[in-house]
Backbone as CSV, one residue per row, in Angstrom:
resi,resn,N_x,N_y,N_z,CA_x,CA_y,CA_z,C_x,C_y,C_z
1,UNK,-25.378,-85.847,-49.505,-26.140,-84.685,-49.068,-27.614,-84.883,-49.406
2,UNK,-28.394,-84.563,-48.117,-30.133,-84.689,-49.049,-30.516,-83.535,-49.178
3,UNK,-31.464,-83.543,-50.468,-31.923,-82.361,-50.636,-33.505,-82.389,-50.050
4,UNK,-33.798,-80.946,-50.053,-34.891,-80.605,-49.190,-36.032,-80.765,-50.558
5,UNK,-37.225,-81.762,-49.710,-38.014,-81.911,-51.110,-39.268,-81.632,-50.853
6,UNK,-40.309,-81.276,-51.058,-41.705,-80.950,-50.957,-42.739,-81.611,-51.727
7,UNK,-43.618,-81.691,-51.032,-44.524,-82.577,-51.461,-46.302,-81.697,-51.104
8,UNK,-47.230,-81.886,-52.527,-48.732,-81.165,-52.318,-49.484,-82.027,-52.925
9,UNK,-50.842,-82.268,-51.716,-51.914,-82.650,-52.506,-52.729,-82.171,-52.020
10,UNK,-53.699,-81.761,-53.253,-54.623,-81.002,-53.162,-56.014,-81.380,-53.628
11,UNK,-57.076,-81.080,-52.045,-58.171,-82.641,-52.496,-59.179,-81.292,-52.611
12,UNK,-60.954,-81.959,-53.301,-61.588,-81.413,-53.168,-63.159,-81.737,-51.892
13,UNK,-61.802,-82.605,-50.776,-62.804,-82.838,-49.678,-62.029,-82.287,-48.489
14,UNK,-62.538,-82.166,-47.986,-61.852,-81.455,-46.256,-61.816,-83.105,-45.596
15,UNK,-63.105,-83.946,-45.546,-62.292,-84.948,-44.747,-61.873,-85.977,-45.237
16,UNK,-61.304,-86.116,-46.352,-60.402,-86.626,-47.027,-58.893,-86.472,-47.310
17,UNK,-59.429,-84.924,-47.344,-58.013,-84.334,-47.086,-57.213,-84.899,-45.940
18,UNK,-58.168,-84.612,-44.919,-57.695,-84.799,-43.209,-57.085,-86.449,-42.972
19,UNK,-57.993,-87.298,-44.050,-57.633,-88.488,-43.542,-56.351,-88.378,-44.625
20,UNK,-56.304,-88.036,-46.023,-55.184,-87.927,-46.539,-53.590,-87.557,-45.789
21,UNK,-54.230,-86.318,-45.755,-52.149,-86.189,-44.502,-52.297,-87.252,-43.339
22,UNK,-52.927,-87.724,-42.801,-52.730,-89.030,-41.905,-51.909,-89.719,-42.504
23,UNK,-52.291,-90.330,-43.739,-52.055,-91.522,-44.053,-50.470,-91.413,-44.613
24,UNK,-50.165,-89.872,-45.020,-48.756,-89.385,-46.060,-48.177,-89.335,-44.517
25,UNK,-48.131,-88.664,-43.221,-47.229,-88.960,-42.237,-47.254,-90.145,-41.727
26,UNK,-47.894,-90.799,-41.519,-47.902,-92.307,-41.272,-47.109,-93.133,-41.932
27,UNK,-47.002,-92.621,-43.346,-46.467,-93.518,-44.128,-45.099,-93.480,-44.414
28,UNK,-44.549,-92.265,-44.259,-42.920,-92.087,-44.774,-42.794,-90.753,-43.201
29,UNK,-41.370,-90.880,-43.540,-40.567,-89.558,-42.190,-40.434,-88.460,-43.273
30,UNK,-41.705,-87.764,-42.537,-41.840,-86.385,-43.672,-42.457,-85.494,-42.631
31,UNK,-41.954,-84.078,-42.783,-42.869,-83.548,-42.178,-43.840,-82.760,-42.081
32,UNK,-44.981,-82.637,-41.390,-46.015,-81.405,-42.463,-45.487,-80.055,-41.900
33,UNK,-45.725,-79.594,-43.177,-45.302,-78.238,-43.081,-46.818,-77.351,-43.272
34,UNK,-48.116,-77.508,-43.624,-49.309,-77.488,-43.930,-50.562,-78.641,-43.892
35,UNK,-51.132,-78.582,-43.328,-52.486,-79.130,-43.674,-53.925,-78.205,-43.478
36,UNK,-54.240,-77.928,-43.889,-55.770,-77.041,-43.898,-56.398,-76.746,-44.566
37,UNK,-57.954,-76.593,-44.741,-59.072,-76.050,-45.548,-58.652,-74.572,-46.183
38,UNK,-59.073,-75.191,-47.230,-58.619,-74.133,-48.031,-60.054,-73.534,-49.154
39,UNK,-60.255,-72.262,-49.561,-61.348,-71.843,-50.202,-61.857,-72.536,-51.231
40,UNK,-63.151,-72.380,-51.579,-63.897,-73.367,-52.454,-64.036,-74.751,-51.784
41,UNK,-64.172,-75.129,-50.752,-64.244,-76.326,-50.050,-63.083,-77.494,-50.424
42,UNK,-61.934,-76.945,-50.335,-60.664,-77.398,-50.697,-59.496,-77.881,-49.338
43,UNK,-59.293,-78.401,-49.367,-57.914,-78.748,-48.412,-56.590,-78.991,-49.118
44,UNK,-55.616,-79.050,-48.201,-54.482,-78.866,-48.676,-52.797,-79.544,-47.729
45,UNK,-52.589,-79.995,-48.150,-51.629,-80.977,-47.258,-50.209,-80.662,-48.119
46,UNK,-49.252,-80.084,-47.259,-47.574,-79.785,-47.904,-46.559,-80.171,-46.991
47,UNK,-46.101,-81.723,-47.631,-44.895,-82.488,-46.569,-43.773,-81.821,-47.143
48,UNK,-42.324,-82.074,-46.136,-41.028,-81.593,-46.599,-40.294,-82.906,-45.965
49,UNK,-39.301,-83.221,-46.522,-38.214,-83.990,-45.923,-37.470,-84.238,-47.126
50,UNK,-36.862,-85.744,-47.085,-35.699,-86.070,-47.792,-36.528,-86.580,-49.093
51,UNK,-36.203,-86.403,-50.342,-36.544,-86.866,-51.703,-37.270,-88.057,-51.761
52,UNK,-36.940,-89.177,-51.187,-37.586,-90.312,-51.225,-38.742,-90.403,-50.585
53,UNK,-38.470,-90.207,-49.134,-39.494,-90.284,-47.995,-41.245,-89.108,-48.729
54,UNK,-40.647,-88.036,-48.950,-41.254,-87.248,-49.879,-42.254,-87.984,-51.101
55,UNK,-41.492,-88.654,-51.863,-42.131,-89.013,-52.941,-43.172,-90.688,-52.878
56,UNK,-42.693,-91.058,-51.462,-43.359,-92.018,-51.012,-44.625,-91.419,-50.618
57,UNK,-44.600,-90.478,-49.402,-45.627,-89.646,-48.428,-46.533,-89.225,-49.787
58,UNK,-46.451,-88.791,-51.079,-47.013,-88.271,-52.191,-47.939,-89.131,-52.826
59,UNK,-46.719,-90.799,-53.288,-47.385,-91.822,-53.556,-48.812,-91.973,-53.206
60,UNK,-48.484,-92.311,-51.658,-49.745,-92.732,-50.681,-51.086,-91.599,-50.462
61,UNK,-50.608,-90.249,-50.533,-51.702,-89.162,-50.732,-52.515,-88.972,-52.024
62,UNK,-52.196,-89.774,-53.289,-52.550,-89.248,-54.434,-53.071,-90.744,-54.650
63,UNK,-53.013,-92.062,-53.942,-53.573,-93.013,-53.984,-55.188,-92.672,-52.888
64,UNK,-54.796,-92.044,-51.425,-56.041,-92.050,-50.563,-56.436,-90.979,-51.226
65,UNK,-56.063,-90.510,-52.108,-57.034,-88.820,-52.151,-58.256,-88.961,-53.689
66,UNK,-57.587,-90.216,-54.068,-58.260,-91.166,-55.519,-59.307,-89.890,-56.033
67,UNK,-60.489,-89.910,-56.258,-61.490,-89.398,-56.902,-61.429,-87.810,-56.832
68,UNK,-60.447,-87.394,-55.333,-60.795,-86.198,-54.764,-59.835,-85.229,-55.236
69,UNK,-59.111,-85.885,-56.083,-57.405,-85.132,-56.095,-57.930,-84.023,-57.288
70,UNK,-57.400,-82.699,-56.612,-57.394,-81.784,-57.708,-56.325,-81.656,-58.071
71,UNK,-54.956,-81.671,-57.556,-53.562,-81.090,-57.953,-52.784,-81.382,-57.029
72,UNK,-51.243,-81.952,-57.809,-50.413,-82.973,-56.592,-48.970,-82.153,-57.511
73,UNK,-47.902,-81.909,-56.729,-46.189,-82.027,-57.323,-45.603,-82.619,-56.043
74,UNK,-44.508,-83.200,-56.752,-43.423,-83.493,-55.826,-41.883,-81.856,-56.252
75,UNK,-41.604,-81.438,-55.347,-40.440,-80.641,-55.945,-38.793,-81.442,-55.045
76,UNK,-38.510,-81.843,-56.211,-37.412,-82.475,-55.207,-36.562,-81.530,-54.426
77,UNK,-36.048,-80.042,-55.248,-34.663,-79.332,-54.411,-35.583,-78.277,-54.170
78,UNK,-36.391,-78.072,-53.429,-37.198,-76.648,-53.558,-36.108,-75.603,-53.013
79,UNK,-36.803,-74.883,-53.741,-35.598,-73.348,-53.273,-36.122,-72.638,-51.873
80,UNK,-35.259,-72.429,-50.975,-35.454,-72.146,-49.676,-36.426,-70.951,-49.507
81,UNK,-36.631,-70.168,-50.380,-37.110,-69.007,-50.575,-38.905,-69.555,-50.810
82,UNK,-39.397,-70.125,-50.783,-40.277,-70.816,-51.066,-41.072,-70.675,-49.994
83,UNK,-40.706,-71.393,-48.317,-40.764,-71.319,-47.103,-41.463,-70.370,-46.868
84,UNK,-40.699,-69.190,-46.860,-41.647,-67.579,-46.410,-42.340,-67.221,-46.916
85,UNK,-42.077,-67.546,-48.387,-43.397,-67.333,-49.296,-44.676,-67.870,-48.827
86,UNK,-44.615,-68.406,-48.368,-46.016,-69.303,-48.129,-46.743,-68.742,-46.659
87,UNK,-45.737,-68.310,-46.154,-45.952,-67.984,-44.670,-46.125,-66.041,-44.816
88,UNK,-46.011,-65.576,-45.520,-46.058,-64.033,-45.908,-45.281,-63.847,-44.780
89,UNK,-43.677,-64.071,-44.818,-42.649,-64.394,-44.143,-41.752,-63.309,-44.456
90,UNK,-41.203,-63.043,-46.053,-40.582,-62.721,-46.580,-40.065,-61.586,-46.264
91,UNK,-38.315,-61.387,-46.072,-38.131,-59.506,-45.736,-37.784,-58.993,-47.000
92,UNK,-38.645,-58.158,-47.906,-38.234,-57.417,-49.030,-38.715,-55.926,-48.572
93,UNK,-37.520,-55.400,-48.784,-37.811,-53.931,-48.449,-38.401,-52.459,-49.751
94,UNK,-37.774,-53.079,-50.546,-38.882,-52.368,-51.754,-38.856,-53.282,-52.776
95,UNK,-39.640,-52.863,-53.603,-40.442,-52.910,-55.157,-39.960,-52.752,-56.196
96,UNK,-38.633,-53.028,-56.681,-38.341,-52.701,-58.087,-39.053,-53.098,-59.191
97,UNK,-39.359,-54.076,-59.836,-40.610,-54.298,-60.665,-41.370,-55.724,-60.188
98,UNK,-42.519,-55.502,-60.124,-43.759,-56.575,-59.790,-44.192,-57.342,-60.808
99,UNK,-44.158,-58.646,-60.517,-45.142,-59.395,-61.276,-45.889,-60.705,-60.630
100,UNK,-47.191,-60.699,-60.883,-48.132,-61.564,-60.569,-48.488,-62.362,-61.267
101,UNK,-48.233,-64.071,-60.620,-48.751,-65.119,-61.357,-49.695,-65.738,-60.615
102,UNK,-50.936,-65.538,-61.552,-52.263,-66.083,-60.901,-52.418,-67.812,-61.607
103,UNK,-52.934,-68.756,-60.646,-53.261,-69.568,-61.296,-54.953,-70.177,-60.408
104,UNK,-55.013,-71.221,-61.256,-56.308,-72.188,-60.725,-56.231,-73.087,-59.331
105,UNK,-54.528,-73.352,-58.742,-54.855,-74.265,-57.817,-53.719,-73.931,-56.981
106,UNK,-53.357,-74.265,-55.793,-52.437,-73.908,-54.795,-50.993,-74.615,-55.852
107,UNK,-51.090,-75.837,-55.442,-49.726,-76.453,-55.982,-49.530,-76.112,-57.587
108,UNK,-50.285,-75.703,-58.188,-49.763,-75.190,-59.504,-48.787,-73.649,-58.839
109,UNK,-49.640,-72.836,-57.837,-48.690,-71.555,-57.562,-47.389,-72.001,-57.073
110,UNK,-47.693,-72.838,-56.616,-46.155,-73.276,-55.846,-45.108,-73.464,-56.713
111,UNK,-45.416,-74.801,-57.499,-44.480,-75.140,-58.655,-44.035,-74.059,-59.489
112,UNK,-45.219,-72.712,-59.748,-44.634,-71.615,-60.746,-43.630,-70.860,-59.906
113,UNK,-43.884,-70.774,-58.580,-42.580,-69.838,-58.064,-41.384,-70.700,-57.426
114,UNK,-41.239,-71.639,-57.279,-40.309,-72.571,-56.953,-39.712,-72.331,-58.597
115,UNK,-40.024,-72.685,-60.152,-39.441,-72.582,-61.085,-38.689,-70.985,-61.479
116,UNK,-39.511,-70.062,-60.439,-39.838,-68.520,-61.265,-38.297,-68.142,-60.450
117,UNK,-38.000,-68.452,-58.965,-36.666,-68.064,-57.956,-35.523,-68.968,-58.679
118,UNK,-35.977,-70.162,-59.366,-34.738,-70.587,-59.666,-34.126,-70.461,-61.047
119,UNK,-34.684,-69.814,-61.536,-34.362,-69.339,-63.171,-33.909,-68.039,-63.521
120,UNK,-34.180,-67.150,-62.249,-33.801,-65.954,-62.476,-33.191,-65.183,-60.807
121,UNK,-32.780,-63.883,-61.102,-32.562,-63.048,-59.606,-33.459,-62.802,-59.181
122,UNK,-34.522,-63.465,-58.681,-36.116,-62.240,-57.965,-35.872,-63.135,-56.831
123,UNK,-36.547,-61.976,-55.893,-37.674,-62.652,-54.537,-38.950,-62.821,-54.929
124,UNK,-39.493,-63.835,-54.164,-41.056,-64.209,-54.025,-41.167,-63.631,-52.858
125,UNK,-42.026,-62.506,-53.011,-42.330,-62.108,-51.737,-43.339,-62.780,-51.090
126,UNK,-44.713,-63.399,-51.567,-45.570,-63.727,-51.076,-46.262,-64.897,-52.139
127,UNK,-46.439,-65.767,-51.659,-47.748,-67.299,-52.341,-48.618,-67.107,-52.007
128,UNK,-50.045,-67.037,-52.045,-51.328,-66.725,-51.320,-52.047,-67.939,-51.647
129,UNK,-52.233,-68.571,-50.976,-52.772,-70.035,-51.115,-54.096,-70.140,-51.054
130,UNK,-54.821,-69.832,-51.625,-56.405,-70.049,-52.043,-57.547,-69.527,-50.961
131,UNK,-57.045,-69.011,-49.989,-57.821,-68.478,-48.762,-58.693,-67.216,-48.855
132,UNK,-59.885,-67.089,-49.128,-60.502,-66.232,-49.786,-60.239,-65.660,-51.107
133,UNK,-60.200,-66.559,-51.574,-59.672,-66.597,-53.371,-60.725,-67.624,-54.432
134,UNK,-61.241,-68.257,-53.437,-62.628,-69.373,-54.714,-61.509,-70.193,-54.915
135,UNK,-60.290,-70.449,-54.172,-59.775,-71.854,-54.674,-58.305,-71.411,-55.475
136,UNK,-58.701,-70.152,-56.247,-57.379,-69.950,-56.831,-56.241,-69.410,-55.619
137,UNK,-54.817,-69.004,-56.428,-53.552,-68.560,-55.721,-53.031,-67.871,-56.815
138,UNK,-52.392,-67.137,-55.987,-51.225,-66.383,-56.852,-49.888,-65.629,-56.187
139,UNK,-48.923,-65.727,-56.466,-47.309,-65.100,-56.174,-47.286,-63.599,-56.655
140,UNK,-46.707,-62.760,-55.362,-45.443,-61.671,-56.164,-44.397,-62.039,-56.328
141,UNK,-43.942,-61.678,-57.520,-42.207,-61.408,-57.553,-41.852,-60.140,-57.428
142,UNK,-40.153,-60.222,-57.008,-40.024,-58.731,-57.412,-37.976,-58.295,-57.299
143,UNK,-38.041,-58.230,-58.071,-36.854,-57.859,-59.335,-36.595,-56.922,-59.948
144,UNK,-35.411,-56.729,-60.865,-35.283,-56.223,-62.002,-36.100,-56.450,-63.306
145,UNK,-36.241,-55.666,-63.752,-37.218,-55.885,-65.078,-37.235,-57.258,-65.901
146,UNK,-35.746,-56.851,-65.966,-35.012,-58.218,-67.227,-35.600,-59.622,-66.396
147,UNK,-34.835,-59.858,-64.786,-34.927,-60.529,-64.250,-36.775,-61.066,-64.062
148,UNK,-37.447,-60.208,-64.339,-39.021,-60.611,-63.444,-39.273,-61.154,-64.637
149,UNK,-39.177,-60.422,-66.105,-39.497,-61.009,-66.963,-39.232,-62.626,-67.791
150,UNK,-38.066,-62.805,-66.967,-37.605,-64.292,-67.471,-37.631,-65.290,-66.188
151,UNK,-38.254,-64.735,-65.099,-38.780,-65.436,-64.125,-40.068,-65.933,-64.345
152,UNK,-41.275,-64.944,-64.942,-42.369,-64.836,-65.387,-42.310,-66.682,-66.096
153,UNK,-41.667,-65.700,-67.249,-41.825,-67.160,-68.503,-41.241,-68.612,-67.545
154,UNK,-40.808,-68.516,-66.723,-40.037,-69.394,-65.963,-41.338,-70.497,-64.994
155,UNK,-41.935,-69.567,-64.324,-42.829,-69.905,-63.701,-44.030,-70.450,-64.821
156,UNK,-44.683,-70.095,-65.840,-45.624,-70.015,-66.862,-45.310,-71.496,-67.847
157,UNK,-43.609,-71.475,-67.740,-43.598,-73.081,-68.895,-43.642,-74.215,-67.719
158,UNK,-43.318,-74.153,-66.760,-43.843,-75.510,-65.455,-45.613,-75.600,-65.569
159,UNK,-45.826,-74.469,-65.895,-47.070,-74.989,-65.718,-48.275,-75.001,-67.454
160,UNK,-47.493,-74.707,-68.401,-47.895,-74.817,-69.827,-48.287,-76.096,-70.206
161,UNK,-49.788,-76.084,-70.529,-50.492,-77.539,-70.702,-50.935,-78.266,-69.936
162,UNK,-50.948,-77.252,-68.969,-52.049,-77.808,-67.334,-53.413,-77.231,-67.729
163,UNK,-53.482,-76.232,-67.623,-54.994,-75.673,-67.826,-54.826,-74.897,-66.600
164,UNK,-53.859,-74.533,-65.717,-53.733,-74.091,-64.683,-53.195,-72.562,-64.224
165,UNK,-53.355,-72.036,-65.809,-52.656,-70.608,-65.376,-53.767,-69.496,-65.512
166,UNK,-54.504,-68.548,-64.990,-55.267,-67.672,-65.315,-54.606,-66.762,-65.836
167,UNK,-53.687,-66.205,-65.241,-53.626,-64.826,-65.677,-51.891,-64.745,-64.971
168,UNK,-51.475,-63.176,-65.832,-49.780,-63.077,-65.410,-49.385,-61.712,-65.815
169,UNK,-48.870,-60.870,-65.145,-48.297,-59.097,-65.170,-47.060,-59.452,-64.558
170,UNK,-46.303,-58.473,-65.434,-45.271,-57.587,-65.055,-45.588,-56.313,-65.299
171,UNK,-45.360,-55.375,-63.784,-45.482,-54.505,-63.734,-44.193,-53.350,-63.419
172,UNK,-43.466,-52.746,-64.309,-42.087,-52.627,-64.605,-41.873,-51.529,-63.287
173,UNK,-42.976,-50.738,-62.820,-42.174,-49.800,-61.916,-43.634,-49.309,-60.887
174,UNK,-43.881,-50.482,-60.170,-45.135,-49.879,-59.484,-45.559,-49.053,-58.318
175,UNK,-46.628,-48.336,-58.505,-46.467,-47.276,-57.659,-46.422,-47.435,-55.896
176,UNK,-45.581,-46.103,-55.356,-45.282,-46.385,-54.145,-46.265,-46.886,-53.089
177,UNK,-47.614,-46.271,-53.795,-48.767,-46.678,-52.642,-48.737,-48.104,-52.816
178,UNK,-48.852,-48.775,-53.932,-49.408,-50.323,-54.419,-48.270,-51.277,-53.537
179,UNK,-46.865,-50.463,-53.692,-45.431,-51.392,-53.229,-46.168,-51.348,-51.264
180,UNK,-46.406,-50.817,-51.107,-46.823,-50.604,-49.632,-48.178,-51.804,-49.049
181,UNK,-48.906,-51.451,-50.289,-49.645,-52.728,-50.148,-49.269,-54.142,-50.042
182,UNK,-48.652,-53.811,-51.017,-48.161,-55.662,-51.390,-47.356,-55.746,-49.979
183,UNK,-46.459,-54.953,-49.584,-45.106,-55.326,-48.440,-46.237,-55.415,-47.704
């Protein structure tokens, strides 16, 4: 069986970037699932396919992206829930408790909610990938209390000793106007 694997690099040139995902589809059977400019004069390239092909396509992006690379993961089994996240895809119909993990770079958000869905019961409702943000990102979750809270820490130790986390709430019961926002 293969598992579904994902792959980010994250440059601090746009045409580097551009020549970067060239060179990661060129190089392995992967497919993009993302490439684009992203805030703070950032780009952003996110392959998916089979584990290997993946970690090859990564290889070769974090070799062409040399000087430019701000932030790279490979996730080998990403959790399917991941997908919509990224795409503000997601069907969650209410708000039981909220929490927001802000960080410094796209693929650090990724890796925290790919760790945050698989450690606990929450949805990710939404990834916001650096697009009028100065470069940063950040995830909702949204759960049970118990659950958001050990999703939280879930998402927060993948990325402990990066330098990559700003900031992080749980918000145990948020109000109906705010749940309206976020949906």
């Amino acid at each position: 069986m293969e598992l579904k694997a994902i792959a980010m690099i994250e440059l601090n040139s746009i045409a580097k970037g551009v020549q970067t995902a060239d060179e990661m589809l060129k190089t392995a059977d992967v497919d993009l699932v993302m490439a684009q400019p992203i805030c703070a004069g950032k780009y952003m390239v996110l392959v998916s396919g089979d584990v290997d092909s993946v970690e090859r396509a990564s290889e070769v992006g974090k070799e062409n992206a040399g000087e430019f690379l701000v932030d790279d993961f490979v996730i080998p089994n990403v959790h399917s829930s991941v997908f919509p996240a990224l795409t503000a895809t997601t069907r969650i119909q209410d708000i039981d408790s909220l929490a927001v993990i802000e960080t410094f770079s796209v693929a650090s958000s990724i890796m925290a909610a790919d760790a945050a869905v698989k450690a606990a019961d929450v949805d990710i409702i939404e990834i916001r990938c650096a697009t009028g943000l100065g470069g940063k990102s950040f995830l909702y979750l949204t759960g049970d209390v118990s659950s958001i809270n050990s999703a939280v820490e879930a998402g927060i130790d993948v990325l402990r000793g990066t330098g990559l986390i700003l900031s992080h709430v749980v918000i145990p019961s948020p109000s109906r106007d705010l749940g309206r926002c976020i949906l």
